[in-house]
C-alpha positions in Angstrom: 131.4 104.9 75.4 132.5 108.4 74.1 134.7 108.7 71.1 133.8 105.2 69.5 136.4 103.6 72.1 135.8 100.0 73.6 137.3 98.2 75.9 139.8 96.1 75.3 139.3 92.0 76.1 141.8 91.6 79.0 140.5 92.0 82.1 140.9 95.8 84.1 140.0 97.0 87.4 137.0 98.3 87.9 137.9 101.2 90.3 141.2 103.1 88.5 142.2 104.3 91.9 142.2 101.1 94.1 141.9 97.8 92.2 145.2 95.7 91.2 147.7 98.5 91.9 151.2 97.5 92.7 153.4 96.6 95.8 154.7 100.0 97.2 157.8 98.6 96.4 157.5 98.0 93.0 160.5 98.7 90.8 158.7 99.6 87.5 155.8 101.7 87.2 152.7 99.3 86.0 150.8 100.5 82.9 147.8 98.8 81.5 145.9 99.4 78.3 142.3 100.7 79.2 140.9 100.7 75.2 141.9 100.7 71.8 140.3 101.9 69.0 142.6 102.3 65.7 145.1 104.9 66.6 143.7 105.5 69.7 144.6 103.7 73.2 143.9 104.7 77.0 146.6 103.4 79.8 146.4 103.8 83.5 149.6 103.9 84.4 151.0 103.9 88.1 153.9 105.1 89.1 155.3 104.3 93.1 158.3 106.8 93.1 159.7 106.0 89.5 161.3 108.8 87.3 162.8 109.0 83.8 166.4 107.8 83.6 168.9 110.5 84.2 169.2 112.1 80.0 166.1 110.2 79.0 163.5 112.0 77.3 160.4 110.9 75.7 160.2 111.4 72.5 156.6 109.9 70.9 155.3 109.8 67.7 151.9 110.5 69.8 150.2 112.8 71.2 149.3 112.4 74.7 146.9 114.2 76.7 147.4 112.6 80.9 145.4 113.0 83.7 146.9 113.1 87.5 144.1 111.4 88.8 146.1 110.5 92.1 149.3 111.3 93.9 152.0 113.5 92.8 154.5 114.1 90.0 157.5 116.7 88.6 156.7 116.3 84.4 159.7 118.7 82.8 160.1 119.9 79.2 162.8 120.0 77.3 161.7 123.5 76.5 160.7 125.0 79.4 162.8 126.1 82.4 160.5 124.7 85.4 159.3 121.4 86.6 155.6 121.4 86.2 154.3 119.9 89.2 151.0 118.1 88.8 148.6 116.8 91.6 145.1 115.1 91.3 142.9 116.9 88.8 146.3 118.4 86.3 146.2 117.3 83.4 148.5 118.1 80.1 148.4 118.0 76.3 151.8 116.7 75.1 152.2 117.0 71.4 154.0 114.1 68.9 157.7 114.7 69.2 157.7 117.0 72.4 160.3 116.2 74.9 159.5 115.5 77.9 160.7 113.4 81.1 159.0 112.6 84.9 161.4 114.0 87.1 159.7 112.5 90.1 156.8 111.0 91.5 155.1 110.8 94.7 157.2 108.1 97.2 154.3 107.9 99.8 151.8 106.6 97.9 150.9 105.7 94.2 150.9 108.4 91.8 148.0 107.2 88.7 147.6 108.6 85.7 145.3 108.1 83.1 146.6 108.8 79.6 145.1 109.3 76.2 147.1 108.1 73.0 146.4 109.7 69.3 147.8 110.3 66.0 148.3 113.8 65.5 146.7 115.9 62.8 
């Protein structure tokens, strides 16, 4: 595997875009840790219409770097103007400590990411 990462013990799906994803009607998006290594982790996450709180933000002492891999989603900055809106194949590189929020994601069908957690540095 690259990077030195290994899976994890628990069990995962095998296909990251159909296996075990939740009930349309799901109230909370389902994450699930892919691998760990040290600092490092990779979640799927899957989001069915979830956003941020109203005044949330995300605030991590991580970096994250997330892949759309499927459906749709508004991510917004707290220092930018626009929504960005991502589809299948966006990703973005969000550094440790840079606000940020999902505005929306797609109600028709599941939105998945696939997201990438380091120290920074």
């Amino acid at each position: 595997m690259a990077c030195g990462l290994t899976p994890s013990p628990d069990l995962h799906p095998d296909n990251l875009l159909t296996d075990r994803l939740p009930p349309p009607e799901a109230k909370d998006e389902q994450v699930l840790e892919l691998l760990r290594r040290g600092p490092v982790r990779a979640e799927r996450i899957v989001s069915t219409g979830q956003a941020s709180a109203p005044g949330f933000w995300y605030d991590q002492d991580e970096v994250e770097w997330v892949l759309l891999l499927a459906g749709a989603a508004g991510l917004r900055f707290e220092d930018e103007d626009r929504v960005r809106e991502l589809r299948p194949g966006d990703h973005v590189l969000i550094e440790a400590h840079r606000r940020h929020r999902v505005e929306w994601t797609a109600q028709s069908e599941p939105t998945i990411w696939l997201a990438l957690f380091y120290a920074p540095g």
